[in-house]
C-alpha positions in Angstrom: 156.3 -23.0 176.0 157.9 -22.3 179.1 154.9 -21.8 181.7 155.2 -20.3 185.6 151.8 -20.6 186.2 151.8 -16.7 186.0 149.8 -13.7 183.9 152.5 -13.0 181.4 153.3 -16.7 180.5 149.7 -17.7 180.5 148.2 -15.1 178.0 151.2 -16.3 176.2 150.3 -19.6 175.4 146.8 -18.8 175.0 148.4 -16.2 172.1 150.8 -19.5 171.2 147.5 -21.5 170.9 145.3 -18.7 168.9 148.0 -18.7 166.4 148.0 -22.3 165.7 150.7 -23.8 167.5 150.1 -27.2 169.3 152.7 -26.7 172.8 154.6 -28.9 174.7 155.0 -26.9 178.0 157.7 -26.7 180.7 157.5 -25.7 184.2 160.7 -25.6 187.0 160.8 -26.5 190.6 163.9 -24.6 190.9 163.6 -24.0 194.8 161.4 -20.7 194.4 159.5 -20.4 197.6 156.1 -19.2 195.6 155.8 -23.1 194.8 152.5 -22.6 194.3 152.9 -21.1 190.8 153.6 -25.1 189.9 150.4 -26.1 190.6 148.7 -23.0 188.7 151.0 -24.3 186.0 149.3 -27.6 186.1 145.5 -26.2 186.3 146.8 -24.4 183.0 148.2 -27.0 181.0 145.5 -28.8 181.9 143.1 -26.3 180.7 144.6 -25.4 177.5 145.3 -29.4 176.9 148.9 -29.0 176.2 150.6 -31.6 173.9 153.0 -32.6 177.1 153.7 -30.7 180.3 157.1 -31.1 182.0 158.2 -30.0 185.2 161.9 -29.9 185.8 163.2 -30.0 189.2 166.5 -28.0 189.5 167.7 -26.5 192.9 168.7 -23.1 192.4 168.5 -22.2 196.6 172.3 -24.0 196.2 173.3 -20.7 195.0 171.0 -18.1 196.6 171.7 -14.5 196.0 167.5 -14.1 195.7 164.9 -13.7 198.3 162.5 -16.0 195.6 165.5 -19.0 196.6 166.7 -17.8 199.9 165.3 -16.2 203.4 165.8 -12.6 202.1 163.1 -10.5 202.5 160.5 -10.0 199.3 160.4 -6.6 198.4 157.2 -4.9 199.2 154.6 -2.0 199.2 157.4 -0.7 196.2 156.1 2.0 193.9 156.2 1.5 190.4 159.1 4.6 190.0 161.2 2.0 192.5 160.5 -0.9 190.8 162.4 1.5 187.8 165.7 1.8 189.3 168.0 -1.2 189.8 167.4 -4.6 190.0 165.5 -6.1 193.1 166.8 -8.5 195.3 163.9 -10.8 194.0 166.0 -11.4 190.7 167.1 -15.3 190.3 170.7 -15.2 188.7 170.8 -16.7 185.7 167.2 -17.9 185.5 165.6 -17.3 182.6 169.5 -18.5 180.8 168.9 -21.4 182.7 165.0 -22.2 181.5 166.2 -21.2 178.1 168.3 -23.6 178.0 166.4 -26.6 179.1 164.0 -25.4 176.7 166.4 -25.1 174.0 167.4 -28.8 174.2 163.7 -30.2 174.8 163.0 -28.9 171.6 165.8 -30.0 170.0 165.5 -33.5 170.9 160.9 -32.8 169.9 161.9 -31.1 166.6 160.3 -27.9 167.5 162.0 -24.8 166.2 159.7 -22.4 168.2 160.0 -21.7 171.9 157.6 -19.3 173.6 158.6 -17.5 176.9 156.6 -14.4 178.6 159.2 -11.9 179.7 157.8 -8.4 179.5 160.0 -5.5 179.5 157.2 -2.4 180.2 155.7 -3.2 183.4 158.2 -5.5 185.1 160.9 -5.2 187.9 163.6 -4.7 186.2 165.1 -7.7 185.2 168.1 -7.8 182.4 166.9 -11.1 181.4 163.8 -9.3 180.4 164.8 -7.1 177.8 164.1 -7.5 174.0 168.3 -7.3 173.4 168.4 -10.5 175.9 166.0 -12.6 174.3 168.1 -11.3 170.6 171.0 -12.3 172.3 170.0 -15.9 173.5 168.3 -16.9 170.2 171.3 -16.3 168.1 173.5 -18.1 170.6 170.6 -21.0 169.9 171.3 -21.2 166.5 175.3 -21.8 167.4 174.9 -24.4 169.7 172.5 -26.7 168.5 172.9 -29.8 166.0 170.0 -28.9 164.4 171.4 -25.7 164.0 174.8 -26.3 162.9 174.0 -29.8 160.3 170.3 -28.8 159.7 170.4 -25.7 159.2 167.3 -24.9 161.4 166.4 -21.9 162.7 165.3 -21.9 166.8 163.0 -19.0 167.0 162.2 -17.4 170.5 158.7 -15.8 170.8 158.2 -13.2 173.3 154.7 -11.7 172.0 154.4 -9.6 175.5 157.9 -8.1 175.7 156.7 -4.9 174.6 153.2 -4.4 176.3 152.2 -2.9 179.0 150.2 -5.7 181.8 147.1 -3.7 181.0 147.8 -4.9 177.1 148.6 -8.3 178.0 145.3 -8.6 180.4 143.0 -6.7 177.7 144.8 -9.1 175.2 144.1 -12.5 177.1 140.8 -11.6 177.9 139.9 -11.6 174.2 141.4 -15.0 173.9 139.2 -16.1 176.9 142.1 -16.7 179.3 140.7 -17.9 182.5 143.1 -15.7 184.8 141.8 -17.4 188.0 143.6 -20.2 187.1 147.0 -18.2 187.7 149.2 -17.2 190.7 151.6 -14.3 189.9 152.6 -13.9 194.3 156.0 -14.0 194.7 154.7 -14.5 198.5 151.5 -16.4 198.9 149.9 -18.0 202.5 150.0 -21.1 203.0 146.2 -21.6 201.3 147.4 -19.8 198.0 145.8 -16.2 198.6 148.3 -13.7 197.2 149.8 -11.2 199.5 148.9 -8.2 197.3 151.7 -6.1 198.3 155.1 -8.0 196.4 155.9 -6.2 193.4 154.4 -9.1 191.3 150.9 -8.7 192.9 151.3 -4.5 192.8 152.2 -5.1 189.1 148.9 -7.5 188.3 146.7 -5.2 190.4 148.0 -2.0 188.7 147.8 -3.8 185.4 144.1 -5.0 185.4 143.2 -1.7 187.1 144.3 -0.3 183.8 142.8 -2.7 182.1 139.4 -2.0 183.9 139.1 -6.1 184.7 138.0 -7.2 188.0 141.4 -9.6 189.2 139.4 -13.0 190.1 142.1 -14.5 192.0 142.6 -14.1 195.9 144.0 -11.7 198.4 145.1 -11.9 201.5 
């Protein structure tokens, strides 16, 4: 299960969880400057008493090209029609490839044939790495490049329950399984004492999403 600590990939091991699954989760320190989604990742774990919980530490600021990994600006106070055209400068090259990957090889090395990562590709800022063809695309490479894949004959699966919901779904859904969504930090921008700034397209995302969803948000804002 790989877990940021946000909405999306916490419903999405609760949904992992509710369908029987017993997850080993894994969480990056990859340089992002929202580092507080690490420790939301560890309340999580935590909470949902995960099998194991990595954290990887990878430094993806030695690239840039992101304001999540560099001193670019977040994008903010964005309407939902802009989030729609193009992708923001708060896209990570490469990253969900990247987490894939690690993922890909933890599980080889655990046995696990299932991996379970929540991209979403309804209300999200339009990210390619995203998109249901992506997530296609990766898995059959999977199956290419793995030992288990080649002599075993073993089929990696990747689960992406939420790609095609809307955040008012995914709230409505994780509130039936009793997600706790306090527990979670979605900011891409957050103080220094973990209130969400409310105005990144993350937070407008969450705040339009359990709007929708008529739930009350429980975490803070600035």
């Amino acid at each position: 299960m790989l877990l940021s600590g946000g909405l999306d990939s916490t419903t999405t091991l609760a949904i992992a969880v509710d369908e029987g699954y017993e997850p080993h989760a894994m969480t990056f320190r990859y340089g992002q400057r929202h580092a507080a989604e690490i420790e939301a990742a560890r309340r999580i774990a935590r909470r949902f008493r995960v099998v194991r919980h990595q954290v990887v530490d990878i430094d993806l600021r030695a690239f840039g090209g992101s304001a999540l990994t560099g001193d670019e600006e977040v994008p903010r106070d964005r309407s939902v029609d802009d989030m729609s055209r193009g992708i923001p400068i708060s896209y990570v090259p490469g990253r969900n490839t990247i987490f894939l990957s690690f993922a890909m090889a933890w599980a080889e090395v655990l046995g696990i044939d299932d991996i379970f990562i929540g991209v979403n590709a309804i209300d999200y800022s339009g990210y390619p790495d995203c998109r249901p063809e992506y997530i296609e695309a990766f898995e059959r490479m999977a199956r290419l490049a793995t030992r288990a894949g080649v002599e075993q004959d073993r089929r990696l699966t990747i689960h992406a329950p939420l790609i095609r919901m809307t955040k008012a779904e995914i709230i409505r859904r994780g509130v039936q399984l009793g997600v706790d969504y306090s527990l979670t930090m979605s900011c891409y921008d957050p103080s220094a004492d973990g209130r969400a700034c409310g105005r990144c397209d993350a937070c407008l995302l969450r705040l339009k999403g359990f709007r929708e969803a008529g739930v009350v948000d429980p975490i803070r804002y600035r």
